[in-house]
Jmol script that loads the backbone (N, CA, C; Angstrom):
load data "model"
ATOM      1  N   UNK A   1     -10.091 -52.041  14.987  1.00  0.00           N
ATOM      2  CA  UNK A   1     -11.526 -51.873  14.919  1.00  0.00           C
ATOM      3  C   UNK A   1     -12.086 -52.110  16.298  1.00  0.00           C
ATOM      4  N   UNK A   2     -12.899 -51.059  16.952  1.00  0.00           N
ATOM      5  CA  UNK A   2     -13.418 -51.456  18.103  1.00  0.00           C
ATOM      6  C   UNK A   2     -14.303 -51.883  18.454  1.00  0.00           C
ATOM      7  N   UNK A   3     -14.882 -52.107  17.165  1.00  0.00           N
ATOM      8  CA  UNK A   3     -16.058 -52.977  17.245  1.00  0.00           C
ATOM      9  C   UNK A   3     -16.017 -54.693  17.060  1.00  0.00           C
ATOM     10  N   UNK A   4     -15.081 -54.742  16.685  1.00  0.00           N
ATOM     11  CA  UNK A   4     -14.563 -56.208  17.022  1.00  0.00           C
ATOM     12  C   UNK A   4     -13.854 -56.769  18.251  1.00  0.00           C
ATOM     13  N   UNK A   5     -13.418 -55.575  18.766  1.00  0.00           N
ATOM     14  CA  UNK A   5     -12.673 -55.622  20.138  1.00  0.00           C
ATOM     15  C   UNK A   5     -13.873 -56.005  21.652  1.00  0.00           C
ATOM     16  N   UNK A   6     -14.545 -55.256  21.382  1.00  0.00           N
ATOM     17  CA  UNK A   6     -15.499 -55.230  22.024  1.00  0.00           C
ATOM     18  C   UNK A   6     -16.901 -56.154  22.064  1.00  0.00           C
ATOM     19  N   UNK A   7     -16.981 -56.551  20.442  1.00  0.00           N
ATOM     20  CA  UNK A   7     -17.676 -57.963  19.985  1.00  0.00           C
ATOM     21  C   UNK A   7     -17.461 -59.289  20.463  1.00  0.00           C
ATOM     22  N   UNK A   8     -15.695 -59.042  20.203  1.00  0.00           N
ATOM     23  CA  UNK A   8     -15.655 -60.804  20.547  1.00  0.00           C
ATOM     24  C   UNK A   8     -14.897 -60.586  21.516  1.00  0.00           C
ATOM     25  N   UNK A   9     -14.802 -59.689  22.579  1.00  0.00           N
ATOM     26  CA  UNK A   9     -14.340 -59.847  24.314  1.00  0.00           C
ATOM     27  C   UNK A   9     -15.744 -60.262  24.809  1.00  0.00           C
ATOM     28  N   UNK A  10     -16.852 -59.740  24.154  1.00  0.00           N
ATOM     29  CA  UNK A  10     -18.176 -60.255  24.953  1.00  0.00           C
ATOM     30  C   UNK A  10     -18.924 -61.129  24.792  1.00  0.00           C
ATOM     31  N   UNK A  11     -18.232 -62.095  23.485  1.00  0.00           N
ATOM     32  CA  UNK A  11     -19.056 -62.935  22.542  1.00  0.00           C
ATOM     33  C   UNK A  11     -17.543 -63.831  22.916  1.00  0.00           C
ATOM     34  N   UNK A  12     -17.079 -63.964  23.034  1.00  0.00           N
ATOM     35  CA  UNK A  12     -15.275 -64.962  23.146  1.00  0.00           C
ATOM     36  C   UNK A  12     -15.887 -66.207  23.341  1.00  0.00           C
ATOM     37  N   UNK A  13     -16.292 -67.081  24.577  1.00  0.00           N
ATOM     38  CA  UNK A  13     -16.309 -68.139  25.258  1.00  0.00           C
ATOM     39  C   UNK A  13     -17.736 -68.597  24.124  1.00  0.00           C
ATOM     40  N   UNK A  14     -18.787 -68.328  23.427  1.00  0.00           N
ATOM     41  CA  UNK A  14     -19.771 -68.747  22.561  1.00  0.00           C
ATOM     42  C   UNK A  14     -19.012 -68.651  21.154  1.00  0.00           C
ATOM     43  N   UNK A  15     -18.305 -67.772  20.845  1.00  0.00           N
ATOM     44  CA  UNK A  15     -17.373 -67.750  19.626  1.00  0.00           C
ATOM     45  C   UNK A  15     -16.459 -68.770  19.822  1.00  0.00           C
ATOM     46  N   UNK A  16     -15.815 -69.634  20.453  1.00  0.00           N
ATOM     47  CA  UNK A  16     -14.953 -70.148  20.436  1.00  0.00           C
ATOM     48  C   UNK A  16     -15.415 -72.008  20.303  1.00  0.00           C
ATOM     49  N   UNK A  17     -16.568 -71.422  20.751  1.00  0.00           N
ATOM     50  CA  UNK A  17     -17.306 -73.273  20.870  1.00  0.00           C
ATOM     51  C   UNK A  17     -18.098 -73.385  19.813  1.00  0.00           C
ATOM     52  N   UNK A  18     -18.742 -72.336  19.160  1.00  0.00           N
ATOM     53  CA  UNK A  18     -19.312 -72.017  17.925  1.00  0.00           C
ATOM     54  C   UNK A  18     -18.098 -72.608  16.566  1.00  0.00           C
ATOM     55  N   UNK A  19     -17.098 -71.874  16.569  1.00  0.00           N
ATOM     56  CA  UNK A  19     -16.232 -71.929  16.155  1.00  0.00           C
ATOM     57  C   UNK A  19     -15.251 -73.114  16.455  1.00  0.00           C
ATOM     58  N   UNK A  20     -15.260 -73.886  16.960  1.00  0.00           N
ATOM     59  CA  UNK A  20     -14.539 -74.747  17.699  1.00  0.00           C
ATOM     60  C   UNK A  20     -13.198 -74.457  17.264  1.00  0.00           C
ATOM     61  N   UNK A  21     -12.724 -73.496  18.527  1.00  0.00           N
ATOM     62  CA  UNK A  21     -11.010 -72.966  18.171  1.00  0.00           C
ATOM     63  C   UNK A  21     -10.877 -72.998  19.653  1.00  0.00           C
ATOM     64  N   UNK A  22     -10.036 -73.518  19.785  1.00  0.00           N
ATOM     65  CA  UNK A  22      -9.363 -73.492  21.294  1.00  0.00           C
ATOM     66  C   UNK A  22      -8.956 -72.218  21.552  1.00  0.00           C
ATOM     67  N   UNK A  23      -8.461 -71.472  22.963  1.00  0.00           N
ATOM     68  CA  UNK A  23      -7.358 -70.680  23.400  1.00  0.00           C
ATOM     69  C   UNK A  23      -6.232 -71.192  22.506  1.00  0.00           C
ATOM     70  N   UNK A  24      -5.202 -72.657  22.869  1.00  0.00           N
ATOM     71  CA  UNK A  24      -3.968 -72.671  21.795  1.00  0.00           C
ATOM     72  C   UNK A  24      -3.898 -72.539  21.049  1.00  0.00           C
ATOM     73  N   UNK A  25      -5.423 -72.282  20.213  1.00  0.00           N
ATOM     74  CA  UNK A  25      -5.147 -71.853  18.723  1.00  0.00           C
ATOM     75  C   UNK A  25      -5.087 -70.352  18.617  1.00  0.00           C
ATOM     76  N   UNK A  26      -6.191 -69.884  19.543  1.00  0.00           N
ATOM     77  CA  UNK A  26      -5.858 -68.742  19.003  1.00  0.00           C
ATOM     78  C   UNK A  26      -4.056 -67.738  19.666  1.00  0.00           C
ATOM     79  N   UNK A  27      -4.128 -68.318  20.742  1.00  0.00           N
ATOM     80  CA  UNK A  27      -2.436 -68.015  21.216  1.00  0.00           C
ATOM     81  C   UNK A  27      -1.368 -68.235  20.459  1.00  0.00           C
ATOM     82  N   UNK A  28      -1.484 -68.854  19.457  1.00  0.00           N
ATOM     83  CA  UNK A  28      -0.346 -69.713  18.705  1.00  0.00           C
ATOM     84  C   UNK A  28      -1.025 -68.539  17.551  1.00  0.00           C
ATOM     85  N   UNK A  29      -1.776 -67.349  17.119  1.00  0.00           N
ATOM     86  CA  UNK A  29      -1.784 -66.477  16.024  1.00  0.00           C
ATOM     87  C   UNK A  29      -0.902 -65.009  16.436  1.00  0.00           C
ATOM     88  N   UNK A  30      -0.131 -64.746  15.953  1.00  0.00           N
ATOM     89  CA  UNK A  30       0.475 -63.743  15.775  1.00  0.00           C
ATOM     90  C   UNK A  30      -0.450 -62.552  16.354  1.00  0.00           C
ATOM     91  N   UNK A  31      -0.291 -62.234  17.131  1.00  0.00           N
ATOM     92  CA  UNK A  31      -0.961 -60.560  17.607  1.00  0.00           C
ATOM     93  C   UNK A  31      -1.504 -59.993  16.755  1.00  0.00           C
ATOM     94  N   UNK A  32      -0.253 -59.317  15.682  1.00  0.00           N
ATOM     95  CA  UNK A  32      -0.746 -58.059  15.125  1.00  0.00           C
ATOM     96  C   UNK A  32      -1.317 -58.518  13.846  1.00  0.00           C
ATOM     97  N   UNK A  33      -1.468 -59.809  13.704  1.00  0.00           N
ATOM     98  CA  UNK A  33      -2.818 -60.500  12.692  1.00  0.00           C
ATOM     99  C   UNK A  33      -4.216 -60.372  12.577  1.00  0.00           C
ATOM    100  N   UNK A  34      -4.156 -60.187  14.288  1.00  0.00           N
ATOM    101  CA  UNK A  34      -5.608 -60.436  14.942  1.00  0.00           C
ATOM    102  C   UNK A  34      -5.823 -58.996  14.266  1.00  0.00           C
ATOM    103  N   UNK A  35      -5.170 -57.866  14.339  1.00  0.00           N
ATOM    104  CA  UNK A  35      -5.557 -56.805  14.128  1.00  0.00           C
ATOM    105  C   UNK A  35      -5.654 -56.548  12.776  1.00  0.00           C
ATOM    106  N   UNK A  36      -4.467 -56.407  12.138  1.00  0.00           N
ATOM    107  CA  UNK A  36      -4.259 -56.374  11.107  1.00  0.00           C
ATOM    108  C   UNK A  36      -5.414 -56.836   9.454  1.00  0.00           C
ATOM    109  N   UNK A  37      -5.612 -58.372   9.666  1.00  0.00           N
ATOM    110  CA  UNK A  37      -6.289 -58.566   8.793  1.00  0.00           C
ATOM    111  C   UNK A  37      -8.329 -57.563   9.197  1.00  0.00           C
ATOM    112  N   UNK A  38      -8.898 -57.814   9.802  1.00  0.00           N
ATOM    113  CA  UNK A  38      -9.865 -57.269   9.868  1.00  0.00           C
ATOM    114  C   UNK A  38      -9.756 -55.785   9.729  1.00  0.00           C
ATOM    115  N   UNK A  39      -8.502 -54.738   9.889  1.00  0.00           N
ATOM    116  CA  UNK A  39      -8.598 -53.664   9.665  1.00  0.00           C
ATOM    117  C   UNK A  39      -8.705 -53.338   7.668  1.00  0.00           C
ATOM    118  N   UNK A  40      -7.691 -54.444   7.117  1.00  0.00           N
ATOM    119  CA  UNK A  40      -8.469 -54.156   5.860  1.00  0.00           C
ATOM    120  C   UNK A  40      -9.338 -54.642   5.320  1.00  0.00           C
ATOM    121  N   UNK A  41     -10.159 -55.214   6.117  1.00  0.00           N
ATOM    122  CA  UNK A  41     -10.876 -56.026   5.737  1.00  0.00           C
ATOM    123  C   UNK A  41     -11.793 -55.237   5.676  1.00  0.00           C
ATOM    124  N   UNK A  42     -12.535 -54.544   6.606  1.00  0.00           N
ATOM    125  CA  UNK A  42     -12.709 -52.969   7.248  1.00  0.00           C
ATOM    126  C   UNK A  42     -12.667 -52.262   5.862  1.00  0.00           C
ATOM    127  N   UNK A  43     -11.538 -51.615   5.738  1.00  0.00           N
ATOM    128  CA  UNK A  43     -11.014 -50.932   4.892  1.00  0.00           C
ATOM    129  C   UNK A  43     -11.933 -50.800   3.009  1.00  0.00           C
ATOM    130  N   UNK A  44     -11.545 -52.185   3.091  1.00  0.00           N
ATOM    131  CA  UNK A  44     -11.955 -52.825   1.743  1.00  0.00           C
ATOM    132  C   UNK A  44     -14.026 -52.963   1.395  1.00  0.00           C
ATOM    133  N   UNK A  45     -14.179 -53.255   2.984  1.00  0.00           N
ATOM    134  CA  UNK A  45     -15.414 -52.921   2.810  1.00  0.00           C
ATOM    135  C   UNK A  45     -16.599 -51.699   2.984  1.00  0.00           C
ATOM    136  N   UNK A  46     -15.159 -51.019   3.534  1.00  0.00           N
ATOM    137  CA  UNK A  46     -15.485 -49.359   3.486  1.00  0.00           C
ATOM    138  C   UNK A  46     -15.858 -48.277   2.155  1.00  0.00           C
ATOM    139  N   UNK A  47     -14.860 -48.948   1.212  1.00  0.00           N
ATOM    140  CA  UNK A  47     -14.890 -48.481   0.042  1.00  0.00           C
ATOM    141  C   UNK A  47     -15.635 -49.279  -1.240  1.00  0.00           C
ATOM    142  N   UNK A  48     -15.947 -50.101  -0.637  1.00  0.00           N
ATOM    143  CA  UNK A  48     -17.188 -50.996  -1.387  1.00  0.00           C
ATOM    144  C   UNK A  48     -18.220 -50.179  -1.190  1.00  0.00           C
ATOM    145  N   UNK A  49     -18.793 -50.018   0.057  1.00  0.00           N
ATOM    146  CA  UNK A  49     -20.199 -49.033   0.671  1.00  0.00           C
ATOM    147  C   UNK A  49     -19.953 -48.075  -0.234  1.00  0.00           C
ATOM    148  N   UNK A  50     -18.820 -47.500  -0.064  1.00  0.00           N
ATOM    149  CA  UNK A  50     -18.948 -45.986  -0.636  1.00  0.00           C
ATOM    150  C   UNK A  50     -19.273 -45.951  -2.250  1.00  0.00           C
ATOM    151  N   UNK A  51     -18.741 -47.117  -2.884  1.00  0.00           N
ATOM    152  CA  UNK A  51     -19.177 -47.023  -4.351  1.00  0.00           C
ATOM    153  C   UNK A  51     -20.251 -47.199  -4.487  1.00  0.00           C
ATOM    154  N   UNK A  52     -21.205 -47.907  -3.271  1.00  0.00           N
ATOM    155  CA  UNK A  52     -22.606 -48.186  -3.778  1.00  0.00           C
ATOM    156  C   UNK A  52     -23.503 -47.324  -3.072  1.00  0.00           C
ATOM    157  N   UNK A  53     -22.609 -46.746  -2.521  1.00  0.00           N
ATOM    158  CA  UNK A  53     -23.600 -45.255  -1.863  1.00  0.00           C
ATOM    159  C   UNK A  53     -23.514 -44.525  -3.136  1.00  0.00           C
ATOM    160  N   UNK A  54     -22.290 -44.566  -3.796  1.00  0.00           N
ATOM    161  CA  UNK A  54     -22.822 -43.327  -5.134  1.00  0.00           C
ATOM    162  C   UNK A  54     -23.374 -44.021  -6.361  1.00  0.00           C
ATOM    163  N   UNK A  55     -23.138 -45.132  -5.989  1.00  0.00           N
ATOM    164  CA  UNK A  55     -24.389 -45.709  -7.324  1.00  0.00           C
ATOM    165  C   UNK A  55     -25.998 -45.280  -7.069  1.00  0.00           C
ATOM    166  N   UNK A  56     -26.312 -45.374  -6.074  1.00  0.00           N
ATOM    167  CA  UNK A  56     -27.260 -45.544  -5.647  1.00  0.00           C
ATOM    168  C   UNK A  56     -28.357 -43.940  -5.529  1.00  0.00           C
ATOM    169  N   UNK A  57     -26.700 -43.275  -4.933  1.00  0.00           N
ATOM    170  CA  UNK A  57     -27.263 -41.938  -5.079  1.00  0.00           C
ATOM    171  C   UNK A  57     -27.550 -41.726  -3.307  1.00  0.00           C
ATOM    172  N   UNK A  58     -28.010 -42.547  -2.563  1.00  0.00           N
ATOM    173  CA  UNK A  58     -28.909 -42.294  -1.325  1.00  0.00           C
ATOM    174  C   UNK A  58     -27.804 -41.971  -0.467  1.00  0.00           C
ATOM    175  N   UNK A  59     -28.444 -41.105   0.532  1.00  0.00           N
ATOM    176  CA  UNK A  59     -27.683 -40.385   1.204  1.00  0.00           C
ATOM    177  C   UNK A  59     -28.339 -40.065   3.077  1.00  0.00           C
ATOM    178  N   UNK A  60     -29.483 -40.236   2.707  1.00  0.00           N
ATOM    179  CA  UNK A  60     -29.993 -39.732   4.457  1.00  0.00           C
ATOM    180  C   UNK A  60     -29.370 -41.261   5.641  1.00  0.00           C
ATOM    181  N   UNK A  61     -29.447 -40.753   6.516  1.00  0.00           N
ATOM    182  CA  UNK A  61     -29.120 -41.743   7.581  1.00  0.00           C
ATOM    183  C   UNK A  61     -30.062 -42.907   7.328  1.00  0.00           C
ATOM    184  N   UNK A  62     -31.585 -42.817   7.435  1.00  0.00           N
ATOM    185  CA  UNK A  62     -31.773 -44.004   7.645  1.00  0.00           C
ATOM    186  C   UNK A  62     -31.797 -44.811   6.176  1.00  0.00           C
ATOM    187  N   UNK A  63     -31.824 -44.250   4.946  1.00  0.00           N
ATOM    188  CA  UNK A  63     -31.404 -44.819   3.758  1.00  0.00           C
ATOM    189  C   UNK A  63     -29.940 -45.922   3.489  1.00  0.00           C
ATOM    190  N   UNK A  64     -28.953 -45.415   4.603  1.00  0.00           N
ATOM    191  CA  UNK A  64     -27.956 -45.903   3.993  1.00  0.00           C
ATOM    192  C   UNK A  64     -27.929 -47.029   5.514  1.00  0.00           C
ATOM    193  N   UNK A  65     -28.491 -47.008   6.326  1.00  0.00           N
ATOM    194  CA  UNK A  65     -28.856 -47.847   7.403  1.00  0.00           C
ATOM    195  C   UNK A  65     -29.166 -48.953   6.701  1.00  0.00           C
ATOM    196  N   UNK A  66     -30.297 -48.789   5.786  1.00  0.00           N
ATOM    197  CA  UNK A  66     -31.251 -49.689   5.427  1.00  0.00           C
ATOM    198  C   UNK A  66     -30.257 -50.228   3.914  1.00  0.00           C
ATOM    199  N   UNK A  67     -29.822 -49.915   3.354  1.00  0.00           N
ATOM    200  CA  UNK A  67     -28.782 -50.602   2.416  1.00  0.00           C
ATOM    201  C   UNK A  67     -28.202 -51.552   2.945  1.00  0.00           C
ATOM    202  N   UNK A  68     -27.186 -50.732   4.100  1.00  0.00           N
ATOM    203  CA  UNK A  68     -26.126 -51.742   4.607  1.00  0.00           C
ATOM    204  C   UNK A  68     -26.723 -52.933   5.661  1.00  0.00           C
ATOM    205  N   UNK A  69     -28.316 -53.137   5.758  1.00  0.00           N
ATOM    206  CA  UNK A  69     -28.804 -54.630   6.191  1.00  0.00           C
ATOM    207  C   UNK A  69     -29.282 -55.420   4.572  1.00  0.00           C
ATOM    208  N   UNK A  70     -29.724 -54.326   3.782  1.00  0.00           N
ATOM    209  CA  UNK A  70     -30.081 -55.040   2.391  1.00  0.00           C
ATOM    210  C   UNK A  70     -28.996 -55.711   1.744  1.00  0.00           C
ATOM    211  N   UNK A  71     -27.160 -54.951   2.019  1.00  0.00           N
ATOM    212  CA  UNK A  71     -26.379 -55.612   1.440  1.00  0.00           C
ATOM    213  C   UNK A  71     -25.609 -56.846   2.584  1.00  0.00           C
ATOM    214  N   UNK A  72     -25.942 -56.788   3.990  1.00  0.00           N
ATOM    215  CA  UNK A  72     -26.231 -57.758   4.899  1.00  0.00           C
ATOM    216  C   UNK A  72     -26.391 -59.199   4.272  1.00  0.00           C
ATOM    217  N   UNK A  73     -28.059 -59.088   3.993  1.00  0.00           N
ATOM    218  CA  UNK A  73     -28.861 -59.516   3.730  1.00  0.00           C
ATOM    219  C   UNK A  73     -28.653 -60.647   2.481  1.00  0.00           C
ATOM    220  N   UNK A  74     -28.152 -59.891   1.405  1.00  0.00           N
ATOM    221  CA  UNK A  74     -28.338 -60.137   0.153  1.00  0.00           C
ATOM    222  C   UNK A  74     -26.578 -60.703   0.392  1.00  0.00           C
ATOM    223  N   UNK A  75     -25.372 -60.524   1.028  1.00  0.00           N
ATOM    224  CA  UNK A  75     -24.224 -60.956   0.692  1.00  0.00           C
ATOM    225  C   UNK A  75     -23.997 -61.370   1.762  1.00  0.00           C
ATOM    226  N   UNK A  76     -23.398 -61.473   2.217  1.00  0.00           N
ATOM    227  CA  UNK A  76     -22.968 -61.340   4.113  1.00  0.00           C
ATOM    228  C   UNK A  76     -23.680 -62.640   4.576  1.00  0.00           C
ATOM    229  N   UNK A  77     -24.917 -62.508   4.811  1.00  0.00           N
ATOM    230  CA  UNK A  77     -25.965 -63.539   5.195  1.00  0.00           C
ATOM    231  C   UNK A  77     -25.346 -65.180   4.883  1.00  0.00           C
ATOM    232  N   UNK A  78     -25.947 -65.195   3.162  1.00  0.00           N
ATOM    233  CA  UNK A  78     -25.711 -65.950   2.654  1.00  0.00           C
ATOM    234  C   UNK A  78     -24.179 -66.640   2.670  1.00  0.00           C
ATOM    235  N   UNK A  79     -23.271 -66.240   2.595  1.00  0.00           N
ATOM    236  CA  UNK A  79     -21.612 -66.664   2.372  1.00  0.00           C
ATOM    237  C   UNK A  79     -21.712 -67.052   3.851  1.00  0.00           C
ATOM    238  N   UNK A  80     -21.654 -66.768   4.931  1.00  0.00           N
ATOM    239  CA  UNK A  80     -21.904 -67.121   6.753  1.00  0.00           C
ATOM    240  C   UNK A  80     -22.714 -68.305   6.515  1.00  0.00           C
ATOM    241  N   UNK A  81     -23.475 -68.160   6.037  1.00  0.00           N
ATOM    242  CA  UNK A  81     -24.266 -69.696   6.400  1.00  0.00           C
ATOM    243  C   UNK A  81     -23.821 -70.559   5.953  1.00  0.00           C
ATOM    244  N   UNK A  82     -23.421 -70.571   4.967  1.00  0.00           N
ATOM    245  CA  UNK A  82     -22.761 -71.802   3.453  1.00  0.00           C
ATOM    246  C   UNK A  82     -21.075 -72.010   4.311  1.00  0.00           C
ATOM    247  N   UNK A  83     -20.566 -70.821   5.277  1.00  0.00           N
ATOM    248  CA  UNK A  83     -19.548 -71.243   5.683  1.00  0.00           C
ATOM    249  C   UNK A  83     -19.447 -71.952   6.719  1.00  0.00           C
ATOM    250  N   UNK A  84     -20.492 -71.596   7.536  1.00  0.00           N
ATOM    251  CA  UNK A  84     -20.929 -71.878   8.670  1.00  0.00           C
ATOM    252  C   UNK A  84     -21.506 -73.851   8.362  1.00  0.00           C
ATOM    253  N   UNK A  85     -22.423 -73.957   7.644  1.00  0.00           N
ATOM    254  CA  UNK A  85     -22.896 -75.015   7.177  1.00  0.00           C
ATOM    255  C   UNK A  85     -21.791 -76.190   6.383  1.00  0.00           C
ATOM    256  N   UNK A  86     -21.253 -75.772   5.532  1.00  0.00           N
ATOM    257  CA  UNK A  86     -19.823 -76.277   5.309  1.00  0.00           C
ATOM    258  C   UNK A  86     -18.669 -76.738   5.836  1.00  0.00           C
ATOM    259  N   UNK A  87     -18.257 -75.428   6.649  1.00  0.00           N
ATOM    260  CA  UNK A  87     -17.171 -75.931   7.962  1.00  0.00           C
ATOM    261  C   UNK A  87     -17.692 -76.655   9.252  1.00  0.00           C
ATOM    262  N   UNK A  88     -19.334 -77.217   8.819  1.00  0.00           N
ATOM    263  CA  UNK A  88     -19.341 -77.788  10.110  1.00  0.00           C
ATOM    264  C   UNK A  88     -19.215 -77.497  11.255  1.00  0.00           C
ATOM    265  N   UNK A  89     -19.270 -76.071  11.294  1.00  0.00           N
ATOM    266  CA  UNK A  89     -19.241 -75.335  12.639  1.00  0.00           C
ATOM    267  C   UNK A  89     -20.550 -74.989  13.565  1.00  0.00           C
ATOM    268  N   UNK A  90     -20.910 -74.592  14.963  1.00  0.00           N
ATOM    269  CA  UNK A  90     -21.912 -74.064  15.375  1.00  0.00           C
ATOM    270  C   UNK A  90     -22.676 -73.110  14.586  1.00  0.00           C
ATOM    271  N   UNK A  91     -24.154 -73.346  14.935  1.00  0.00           N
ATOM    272  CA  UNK A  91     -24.611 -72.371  14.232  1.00  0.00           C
ATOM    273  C   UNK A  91     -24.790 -71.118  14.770  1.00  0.00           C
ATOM    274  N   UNK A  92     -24.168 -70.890  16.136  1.00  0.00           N
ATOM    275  CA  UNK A  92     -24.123 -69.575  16.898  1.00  0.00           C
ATOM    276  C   UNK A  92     -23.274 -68.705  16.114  1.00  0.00           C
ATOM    277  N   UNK A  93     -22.607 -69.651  15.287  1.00  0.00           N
ATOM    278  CA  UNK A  93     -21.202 -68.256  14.589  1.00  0.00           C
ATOM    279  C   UNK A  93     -22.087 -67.625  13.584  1.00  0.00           C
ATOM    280  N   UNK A  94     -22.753 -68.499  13.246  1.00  0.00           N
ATOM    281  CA  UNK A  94     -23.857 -67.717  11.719  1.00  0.00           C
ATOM    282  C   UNK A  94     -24.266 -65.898  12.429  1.00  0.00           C
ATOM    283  N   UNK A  95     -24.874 -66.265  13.957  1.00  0.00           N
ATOM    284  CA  UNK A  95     -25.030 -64.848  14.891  1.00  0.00           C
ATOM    285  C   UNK A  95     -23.710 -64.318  14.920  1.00  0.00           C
ATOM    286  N   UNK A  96     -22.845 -64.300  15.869  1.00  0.00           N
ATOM    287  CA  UNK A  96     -21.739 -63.725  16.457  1.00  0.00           C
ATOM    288  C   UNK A  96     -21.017 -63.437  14.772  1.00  0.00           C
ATOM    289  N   UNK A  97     -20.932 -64.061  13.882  1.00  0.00           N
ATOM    290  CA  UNK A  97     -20.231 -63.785  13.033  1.00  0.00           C
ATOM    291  C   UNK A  97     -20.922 -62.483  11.668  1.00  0.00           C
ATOM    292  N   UNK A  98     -21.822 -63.395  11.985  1.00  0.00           N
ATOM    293  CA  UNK A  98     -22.835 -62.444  10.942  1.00  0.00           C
ATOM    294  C   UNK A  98     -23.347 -61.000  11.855  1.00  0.00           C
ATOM    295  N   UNK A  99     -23.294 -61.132  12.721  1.00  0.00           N
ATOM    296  CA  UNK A  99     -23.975 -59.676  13.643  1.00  0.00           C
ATOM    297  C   UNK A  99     -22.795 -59.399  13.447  1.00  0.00           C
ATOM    298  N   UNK A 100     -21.375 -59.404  13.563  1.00  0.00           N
ATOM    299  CA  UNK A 100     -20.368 -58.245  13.597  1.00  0.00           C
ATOM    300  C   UNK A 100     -20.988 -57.695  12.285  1.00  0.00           C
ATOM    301  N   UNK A 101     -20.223 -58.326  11.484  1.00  0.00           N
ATOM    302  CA  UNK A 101     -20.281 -57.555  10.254  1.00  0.00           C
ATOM    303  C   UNK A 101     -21.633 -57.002   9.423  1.00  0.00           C
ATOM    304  N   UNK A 102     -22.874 -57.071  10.548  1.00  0.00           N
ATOM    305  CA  UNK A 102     -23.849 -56.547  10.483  1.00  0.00           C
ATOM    306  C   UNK A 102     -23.894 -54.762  11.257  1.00  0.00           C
ATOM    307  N   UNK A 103     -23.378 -55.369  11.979  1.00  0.00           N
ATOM    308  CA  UNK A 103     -23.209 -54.275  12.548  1.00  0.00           C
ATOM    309  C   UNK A 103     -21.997 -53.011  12.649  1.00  0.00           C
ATOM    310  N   UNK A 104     -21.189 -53.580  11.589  1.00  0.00           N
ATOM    311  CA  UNK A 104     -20.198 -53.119  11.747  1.00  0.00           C
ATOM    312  C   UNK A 104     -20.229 -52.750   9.639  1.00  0.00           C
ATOM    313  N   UNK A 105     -21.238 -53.041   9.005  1.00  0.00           N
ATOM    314  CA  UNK A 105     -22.031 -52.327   7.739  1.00  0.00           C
ATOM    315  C   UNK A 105     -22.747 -51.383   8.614  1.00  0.00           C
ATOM    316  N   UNK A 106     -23.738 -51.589   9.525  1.00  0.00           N
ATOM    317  CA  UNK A 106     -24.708 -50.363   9.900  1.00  0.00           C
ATOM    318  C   UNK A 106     -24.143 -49.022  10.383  1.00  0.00           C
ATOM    319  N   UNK A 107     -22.520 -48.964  11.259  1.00  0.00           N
ATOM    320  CA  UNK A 107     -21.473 -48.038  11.232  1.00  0.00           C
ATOM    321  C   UNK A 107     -20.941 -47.280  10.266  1.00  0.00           C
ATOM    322  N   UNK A 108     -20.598 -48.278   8.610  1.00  0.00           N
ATOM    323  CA  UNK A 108     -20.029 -47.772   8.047  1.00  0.00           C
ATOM    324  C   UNK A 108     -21.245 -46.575   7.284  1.00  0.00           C
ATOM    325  N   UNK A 109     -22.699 -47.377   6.956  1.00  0.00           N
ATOM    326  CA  UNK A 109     -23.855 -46.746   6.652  1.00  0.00           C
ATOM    327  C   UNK A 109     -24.114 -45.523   7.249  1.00  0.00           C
ATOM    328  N   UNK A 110     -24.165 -44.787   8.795  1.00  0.00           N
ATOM    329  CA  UNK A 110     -24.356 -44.385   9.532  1.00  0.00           C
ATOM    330  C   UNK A 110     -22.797 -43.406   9.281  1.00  0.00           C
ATOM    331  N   UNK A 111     -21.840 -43.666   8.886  1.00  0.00           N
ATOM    332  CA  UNK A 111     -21.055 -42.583   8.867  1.00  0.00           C
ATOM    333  C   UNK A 111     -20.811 -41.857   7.165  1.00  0.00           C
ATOM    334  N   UNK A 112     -20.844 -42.943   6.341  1.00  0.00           N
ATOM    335  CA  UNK A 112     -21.188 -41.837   5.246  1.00  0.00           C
ATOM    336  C   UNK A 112     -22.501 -41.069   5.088  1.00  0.00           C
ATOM    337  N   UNK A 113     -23.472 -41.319   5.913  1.00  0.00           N
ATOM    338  CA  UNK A 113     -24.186 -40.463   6.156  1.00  0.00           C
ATOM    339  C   UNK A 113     -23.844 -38.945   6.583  1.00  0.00           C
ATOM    340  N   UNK A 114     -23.041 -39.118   7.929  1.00  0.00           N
ATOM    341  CA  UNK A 114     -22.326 -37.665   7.841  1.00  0.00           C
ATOM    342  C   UNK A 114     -21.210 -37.306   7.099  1.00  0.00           C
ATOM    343  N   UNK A 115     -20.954 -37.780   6.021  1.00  0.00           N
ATOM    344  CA  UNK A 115     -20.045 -37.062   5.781  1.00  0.00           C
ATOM    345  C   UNK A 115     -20.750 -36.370   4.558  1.00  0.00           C
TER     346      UNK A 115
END
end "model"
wireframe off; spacefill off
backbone 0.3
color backbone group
C-alpha cells in the first residue's frame, strides 16, 4: 500500500513517540509483515466499502467520498480513540493513525467511484 509507505516515512519519528515503539522494535518485525498484514487489511476493507456502496446504492464521487468519512466517523474514529486512550499511548496516534485510514477510506471511496 503506498499510502502507508508514504504516511508513515513522513509521519515515522511522531508515530513512533506517539506510539511509543522504538526503532528495535520495529527492526526486530519481520519485513514482509510490515507489508503483508496492512495489505489485507486493505483488502478486507475494500470489500466491506464495496458491500456498502451497494447497499446504499450511491455511486457519484463525491457521495462515496462522503460515506467513507461518515464510515470514518461512525467506526474508525471511535475504536482509535478507545485504543489510543486504553493503550495509554500519545494522542498524536489518534491523528497519524486515524488520518491513514481516513484517508486511505477516501481512496477506496474515490475509486469505486470509477469503476
Amino acid at each position: 500500500n503506498l499510502l502507508g509507505v508514504f504516511w508513515y516515512m513522513a509521519l515515522a519519528k511522531p508515530w513512533q513517540t506517539a506510539a511509543k515503539v522504538s526503532q528495535a522494535d520495529i527492526d526486530g518485525t519481520p519485513g514482509f509483515l510490515m507489508f503483508l498484514y496492512p495489505f489485507v487489511a486493505w483488502i478486507i476493507a475494500g470489500i466491506g466499502f464495496a458491500l456498502l456502496v451497494n447497499l446504499t446504492g450511491l455511486s457519484s464521487l463525491s457521495s462515496l467520498v462522503q460515506l467513507a468519512v461518515f464510515a470514518w466517523i461512525a467506526g474508525v474514529f471511535p475504536a482509535t480513540m478507545l485504543s489510543v486512550f486504553f493503550g495509554t499511548r500519545g494522542w498524536n496516534l489518534l491523528w497519524i493513525d486515524g488520518g491513514y485510514v481516513l484517508a486511505g477510506l477516501c481512496i477506496i471511496g474515490a475509486t469505486q467511484a470509477l469503476l
